[in-house]
N, C-alpha and C positions, 0 to 999 in steps of 0.2 A: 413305792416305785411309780403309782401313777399320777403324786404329784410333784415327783422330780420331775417327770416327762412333761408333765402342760409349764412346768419353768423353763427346761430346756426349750420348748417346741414355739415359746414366745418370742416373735418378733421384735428387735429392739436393736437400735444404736445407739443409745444412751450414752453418754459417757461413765456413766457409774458401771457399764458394761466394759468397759479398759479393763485388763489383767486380772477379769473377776474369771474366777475357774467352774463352772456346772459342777456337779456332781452327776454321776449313773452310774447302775451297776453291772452296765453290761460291759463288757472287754474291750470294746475301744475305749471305752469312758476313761479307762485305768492307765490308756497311753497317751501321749504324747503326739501334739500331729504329726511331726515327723516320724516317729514309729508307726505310726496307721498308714502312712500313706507309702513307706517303703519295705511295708510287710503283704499292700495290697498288689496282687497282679496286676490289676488291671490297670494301675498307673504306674510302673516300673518304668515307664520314658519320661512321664513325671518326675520321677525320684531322681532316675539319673539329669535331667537336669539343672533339677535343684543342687542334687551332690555336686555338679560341675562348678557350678559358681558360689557354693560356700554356705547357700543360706542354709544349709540342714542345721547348723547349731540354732541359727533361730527361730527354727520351727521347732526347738526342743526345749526354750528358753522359756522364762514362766511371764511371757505377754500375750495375753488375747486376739487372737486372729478369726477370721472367716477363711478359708480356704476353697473356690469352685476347681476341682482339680482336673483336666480334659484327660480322656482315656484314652486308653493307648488303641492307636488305629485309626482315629479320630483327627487327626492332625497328622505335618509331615516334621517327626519328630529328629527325620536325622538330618536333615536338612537343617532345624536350627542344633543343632551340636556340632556343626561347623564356625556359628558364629563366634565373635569374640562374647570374653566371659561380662561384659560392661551391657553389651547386647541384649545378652539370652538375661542376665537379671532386670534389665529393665524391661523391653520389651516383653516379657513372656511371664518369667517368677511374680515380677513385681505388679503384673496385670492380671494378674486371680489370686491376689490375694489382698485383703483388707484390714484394717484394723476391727476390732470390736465385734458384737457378737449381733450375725444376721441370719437367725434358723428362720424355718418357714413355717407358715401355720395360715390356713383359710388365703385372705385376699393381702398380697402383695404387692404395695407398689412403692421399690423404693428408688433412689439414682445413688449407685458405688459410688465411693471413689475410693480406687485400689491404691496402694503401697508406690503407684510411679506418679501417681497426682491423676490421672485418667478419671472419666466418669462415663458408668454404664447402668442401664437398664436392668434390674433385678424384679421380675414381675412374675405375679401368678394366681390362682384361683384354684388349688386342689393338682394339678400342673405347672409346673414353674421354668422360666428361664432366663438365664444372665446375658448379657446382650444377644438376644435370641437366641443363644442356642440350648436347648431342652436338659435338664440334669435329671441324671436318669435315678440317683439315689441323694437324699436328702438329711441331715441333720444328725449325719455322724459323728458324733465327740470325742471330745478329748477333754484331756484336763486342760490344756491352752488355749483350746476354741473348738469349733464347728468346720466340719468338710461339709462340700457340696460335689458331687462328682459329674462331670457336665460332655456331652457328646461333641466335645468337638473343643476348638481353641478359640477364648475373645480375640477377635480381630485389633490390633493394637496398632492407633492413629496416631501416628507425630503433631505435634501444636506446627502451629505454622514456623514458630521460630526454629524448632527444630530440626524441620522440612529443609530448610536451607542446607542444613551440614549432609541432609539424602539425595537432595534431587540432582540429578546430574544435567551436564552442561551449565550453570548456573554462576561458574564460580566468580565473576566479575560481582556480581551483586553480593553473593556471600562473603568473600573476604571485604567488599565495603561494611559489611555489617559487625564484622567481627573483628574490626579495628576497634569500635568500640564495644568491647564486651570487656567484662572487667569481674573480677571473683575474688572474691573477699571471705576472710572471718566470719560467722555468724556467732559471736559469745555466748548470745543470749540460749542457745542450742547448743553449744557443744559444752561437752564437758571438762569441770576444770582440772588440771593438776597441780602438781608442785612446782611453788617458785623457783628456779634457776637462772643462779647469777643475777638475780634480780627480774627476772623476765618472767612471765607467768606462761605456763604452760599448760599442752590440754591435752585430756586421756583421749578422748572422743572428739575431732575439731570436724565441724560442721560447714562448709563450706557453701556460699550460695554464690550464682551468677548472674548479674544481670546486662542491660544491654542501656545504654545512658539515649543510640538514637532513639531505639524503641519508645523511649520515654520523648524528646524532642520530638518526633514525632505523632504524639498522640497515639500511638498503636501497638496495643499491648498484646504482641501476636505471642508472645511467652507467656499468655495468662490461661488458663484453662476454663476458665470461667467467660470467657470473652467469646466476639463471631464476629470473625472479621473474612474479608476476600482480600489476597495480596497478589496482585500482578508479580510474574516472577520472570525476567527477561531472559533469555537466553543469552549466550557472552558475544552473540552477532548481533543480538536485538541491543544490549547495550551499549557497545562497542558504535553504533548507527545512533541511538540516540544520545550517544557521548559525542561524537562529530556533528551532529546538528546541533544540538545547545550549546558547544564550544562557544563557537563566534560572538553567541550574547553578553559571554563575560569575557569580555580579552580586556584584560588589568595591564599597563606598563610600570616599572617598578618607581618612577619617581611622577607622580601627579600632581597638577598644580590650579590653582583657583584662584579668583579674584577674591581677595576680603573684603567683599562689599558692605557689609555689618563695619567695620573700621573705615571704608571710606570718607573723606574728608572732601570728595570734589565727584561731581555727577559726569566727568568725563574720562575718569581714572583710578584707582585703587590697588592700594598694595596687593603685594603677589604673596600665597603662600602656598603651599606644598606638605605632601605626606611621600613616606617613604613604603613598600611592599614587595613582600615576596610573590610577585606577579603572576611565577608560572603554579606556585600554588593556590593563590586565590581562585584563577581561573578552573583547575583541576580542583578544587574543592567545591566554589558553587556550583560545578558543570553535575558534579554526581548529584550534592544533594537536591538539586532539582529535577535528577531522572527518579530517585525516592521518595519527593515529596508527593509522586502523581501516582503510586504504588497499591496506597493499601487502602479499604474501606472497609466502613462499619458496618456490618450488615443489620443491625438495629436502629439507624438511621433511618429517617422516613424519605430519603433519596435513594437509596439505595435497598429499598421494600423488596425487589425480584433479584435481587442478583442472588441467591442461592436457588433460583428456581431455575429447568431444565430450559426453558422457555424466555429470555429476556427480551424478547424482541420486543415488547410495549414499554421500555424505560425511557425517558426524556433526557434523565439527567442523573449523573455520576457523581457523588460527595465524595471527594478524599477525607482521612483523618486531620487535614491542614485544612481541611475548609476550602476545598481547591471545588471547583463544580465545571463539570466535563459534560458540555452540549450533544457530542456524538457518543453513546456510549458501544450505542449496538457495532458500530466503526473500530470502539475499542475493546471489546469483548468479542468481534469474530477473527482478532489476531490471535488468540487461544489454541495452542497445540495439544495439551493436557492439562485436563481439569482434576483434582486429586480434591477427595475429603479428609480432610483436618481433623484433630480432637477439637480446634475452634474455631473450625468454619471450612474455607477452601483457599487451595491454592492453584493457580490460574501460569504453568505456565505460556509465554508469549514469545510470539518473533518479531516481534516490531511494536514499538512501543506510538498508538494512530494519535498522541495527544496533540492537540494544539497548542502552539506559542500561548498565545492571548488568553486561553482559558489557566496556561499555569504558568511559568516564569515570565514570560512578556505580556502581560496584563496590560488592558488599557488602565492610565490612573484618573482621577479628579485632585488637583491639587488645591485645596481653599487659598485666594490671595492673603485671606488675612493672616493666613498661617504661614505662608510663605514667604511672606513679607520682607527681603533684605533690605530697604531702605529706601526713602524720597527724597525728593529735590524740590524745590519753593513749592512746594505745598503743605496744607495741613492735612494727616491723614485724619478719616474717623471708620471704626468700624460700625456696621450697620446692620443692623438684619430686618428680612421684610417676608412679611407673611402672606403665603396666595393662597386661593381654595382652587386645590387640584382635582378637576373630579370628583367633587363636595368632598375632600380632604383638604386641611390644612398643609399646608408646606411650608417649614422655613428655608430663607435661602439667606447666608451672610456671604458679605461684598462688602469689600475694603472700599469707602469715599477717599479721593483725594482732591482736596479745593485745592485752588490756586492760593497763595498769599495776599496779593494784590492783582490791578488793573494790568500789571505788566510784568506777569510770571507764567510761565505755564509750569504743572507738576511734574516731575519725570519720578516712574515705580521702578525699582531693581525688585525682579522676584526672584529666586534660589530654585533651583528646579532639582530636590533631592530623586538620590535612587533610580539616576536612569541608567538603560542597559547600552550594553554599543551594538547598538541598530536603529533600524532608519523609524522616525514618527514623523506625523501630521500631527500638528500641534496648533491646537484652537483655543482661543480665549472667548469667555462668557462675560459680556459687557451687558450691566445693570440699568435700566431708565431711573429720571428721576421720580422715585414714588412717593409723594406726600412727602418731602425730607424737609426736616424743621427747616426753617431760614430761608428756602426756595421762593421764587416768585412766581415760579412754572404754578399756575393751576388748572392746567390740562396736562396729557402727555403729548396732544395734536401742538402744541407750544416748545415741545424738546428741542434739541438739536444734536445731531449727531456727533461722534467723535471721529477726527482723522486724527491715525496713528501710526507711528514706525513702531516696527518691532528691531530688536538685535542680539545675538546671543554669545555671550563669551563662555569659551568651553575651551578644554585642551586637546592638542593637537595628538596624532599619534608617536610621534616625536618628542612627549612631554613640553610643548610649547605653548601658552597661552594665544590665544587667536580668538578675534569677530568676527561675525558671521550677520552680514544683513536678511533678516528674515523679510518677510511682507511690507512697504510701504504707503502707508495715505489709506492703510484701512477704515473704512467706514462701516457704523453697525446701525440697525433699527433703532432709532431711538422710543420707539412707542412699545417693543417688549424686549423682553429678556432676550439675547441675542448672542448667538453663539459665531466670530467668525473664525476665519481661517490665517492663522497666522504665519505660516511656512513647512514645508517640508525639512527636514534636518538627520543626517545618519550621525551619531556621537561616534567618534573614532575608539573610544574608550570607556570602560565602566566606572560607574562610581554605587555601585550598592559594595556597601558589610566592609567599604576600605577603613574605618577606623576614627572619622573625624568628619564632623555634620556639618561641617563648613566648607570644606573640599567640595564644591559640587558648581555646575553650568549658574549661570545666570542671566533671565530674560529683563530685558531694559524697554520700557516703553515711554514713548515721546511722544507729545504732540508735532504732528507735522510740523506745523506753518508757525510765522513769528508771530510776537504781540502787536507787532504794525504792521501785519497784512490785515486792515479794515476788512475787504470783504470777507478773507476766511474767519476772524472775529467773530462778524455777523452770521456765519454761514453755522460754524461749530460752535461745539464747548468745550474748555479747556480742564474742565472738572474729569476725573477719570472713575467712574465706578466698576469698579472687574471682582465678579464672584468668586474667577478659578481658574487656572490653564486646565486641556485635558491633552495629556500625553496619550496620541490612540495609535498604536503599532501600523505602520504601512500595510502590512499583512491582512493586519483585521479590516481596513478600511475596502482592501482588495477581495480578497473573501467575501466580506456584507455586499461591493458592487456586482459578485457576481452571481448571487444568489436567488 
């Protein structure tokens, strides 16, 4: 007898502990948990709701279990015998009860995870408790498993994904998500049957569900194993921040662009065009950009305080997109209720405080080389040139464009992908000549600067191709790297996610003056060196002026 009891009384999750059966010879030893536990008084609201939702056969079935049972009084048991029966098994059944065999003995310290994927705290020292609540009798058997009788009920936390289908007011954001959920077979888990009519069928079919955004997104708030925070709007806070980001993607359903990659002449090009269902491009990227500012990792090193009571000393917010949000304390005191998760928290909001330019209207740097749609009498070369920044190295590449001869000047078409329809300042970064083979410059006090037209062909909102003169006879430092200004511009229309990498605005740069204005000759250079456009939002340029 007392070396059954030191095997029972050993601690263990082994797997070799699966469906392995103790032996004792005391009178629980000989039942069954479900007969111990619905012959015991003191859990008769236990029983009954296990009996409500069915599982008493498998607590009588010959698989190994843990069992922490809360006793009756301990909990408000009639309160959940209201619930539905999907409820009370998972929420309740399926959260005190475990696989495998977890008796207690001396120092405990282990993390559950019950029968509903949940994980809690089973700890103790001569004293023991499961997510803190104290078990008043210990290492009851059966021939199927171990009871543990515990004062009171684990508190059972929704993962955040689940959170969704609970919290109320929410539901704009919840049926966004559960467009994409999708529930499938799992073969490999369920069990098989007999072929019929050629079709294989299953005694046991194991169904799993997953969510394809949660995956696009990088946030795996259906993982239990994970710690994320997810901003969760309200259907006013969404509903607000669906009418502000609207206007950034207004799509018309037929778009048209210059084919400047096919052009044949530096003062015209064919026209081409895509076709789209407009009103849902804009209704598709409008949401997923109120989702892409959503959820963070609370394991990121940006996001170190956001589960603490206190965030007022954070700088800086990391989305799962890699989004990084300047005001956070701004967007964290929009928080109505803060709720704890099985994987972290959830944060309902009334107003979503993000800023354009930190997430869908970002300022960009566009490299010319890569932008490149085409030249006119010039040779291009690409170039890169290395400074010490700060005793760091920096590369910087810039598209050269010579002239052909004595009496050509270069003209650049760049492509300007991915812009939104709203208004930018739009600045080009113009290169000096630095040590470039073939030069004759052997200073930079010897440069000469560039005068340049800018122009921009875009479509109209009308679906019409249309120029736009931007800034005229710009001139830049020729002694450094120099960033000018090259016009203000609102795009009537969007061209991100339409379909086709050619469809997009095109900036044209010219040398002002002709090859027989002598003094402009003498004055400029007709060579064009451009590192980059930067497309930088009105907004943000307003914002940093007033700062």
């Amino acid at each position: 007898m007392m070396a059954t009891a030191m095997l029972m009384v050993t601690s263990c999750s082994d797997f070799n502990d699966y469906n392995t059966v103790p032996t004792d010879i005391s009178s629980s030893a000989s039942q069954t948990l479900w007969e111990n536990i619905s012959q015991n008084s003191e859990l008769s609201d236990f029983a009954a709701l296990v009996k409500k939702v069915g599982f008493d056969d498998e607590l009588q079935a010959a698989h190994y279990y843990t069992v922490w049972a809360p006793k009756n009084g301990t909990y408000d048991a009639a309160s959940l015998m209201q619930q539905d029966n999907d409820v009370i098994l998972k929420e309740f059944v399926k959260n005190h009860i475990a696989d495998y065999n977890h008796q207690v003995s001396g120092t405990v310290d282990e993390r559950i995870h019950t029968l509903n994927t949940k994980s809690y705290d089973f700890v103790g020292n001569g004293s023991y408790a499961f997510d803190d609540i104290t078990l008043s009798q210990v290492n009851l058997p059966s021939v199927n498993g171990v009871m543990h009788i515990i004062d009171g009920m684990a508190t059972f936390y929704p993962n955040i994904y689940e959170y969704l289908d609970k919290a109320d007011g929410i539901d704009s954001l919840r049926n966004y998500f559960k467009k994409y959920e999708l529930t499938t077979l799992d073969v490999s888990r369920s069990v098989v049957g007999p072929t019929v009519n050629g079709k294989q069928t299953y005694i046991d079919s194991v169904m799993v569900t997953k969510n394809q955004m949660t995956r696009t997104l990088y946030a795996f708030i259906d993982k239990e194993d994970s710690s994320y925070t997810m901003m969760m709007p309200t259907n006013e806070a969404w509903l607000s921040a669906y009418n502000r980001i609207k206007p950034y993607f207004r799509f018309i359903n037929t778009t048209k662009a210059q084919d400047i990659k096919n052009a044949t002449s530096a003062t015209s090009a064919p026209e081409i065009s895509v076709t789209l269902n407009a009103a849902y491009m804009t209704d598709s990227l409008t949401k997923r950009a109120i989702v892409n500012s959503l959820v963070f990792n609370n394991n990121s090193y940006y996001n170190s305080g956001l589960e603490e009571v206190n965030s007022q000393n954070m700088d800086t917010l990391m989305t799962t997109q890699g989004l990084k949000f300047a005001n956070p304390v701004e967007l964290l005191s929009r928080t109505k209720d803060k709720a704890k998760m099985s994987n972290g928290y959830a944060r309902i909001i009334d107003s979503l405080a993000v800023r354009p330019w930190d997430a869908w209207a970002s300022k960009q740097f566009l490299s010319a080389p890569t932008i490149l749609g085409h030249y006119w009498t010039g040779t291009p070369v690409n170039r890169r040139l290395i400074l010490n920044i700060a005793k760091k190295d920096t590369t910087i590449s810039y598209l050269h464009v010579q002239p052909t001869s004595n009496y050509s000047k270069p003209q650049v078409d760049l492509v300007i992908p991915k812009v939104l329809s709203t208004s930018y300042n739009i600045y080009a970064v113009l290169v000096p000549p630095y040590d470039e083979v073939g030069t004759t410059i052997t200073s930079l006090s010897e440069a000469k600067p560039n005068q340049l037209d800018f122009s921009l062909s875009y479509c109209n909102a009308n679906g019409v191709l249309a120029i736009q003169k931007l800034n005229q006879k710009v001139e830049n430092n020729p002694g450094a790297i120099d960033t000018v200004f090259v016009g203000q511009f609102t795009f009537p229309v969007c061209y991100q996610n339409i379909g086709n990498d050619n469809i997009v605005p095109n900036l044209k740069i010219t040398t002002d003056f002709g090859v027989f204005n002598k003094v402009a000759m003498a004055k400029y250079t007709r060579d064009i060196r451009i590192s980059g456009i930067i497309l930088k939002p009105v907004e943000l340029d307003q914002f940093e002026a007033n700062k």
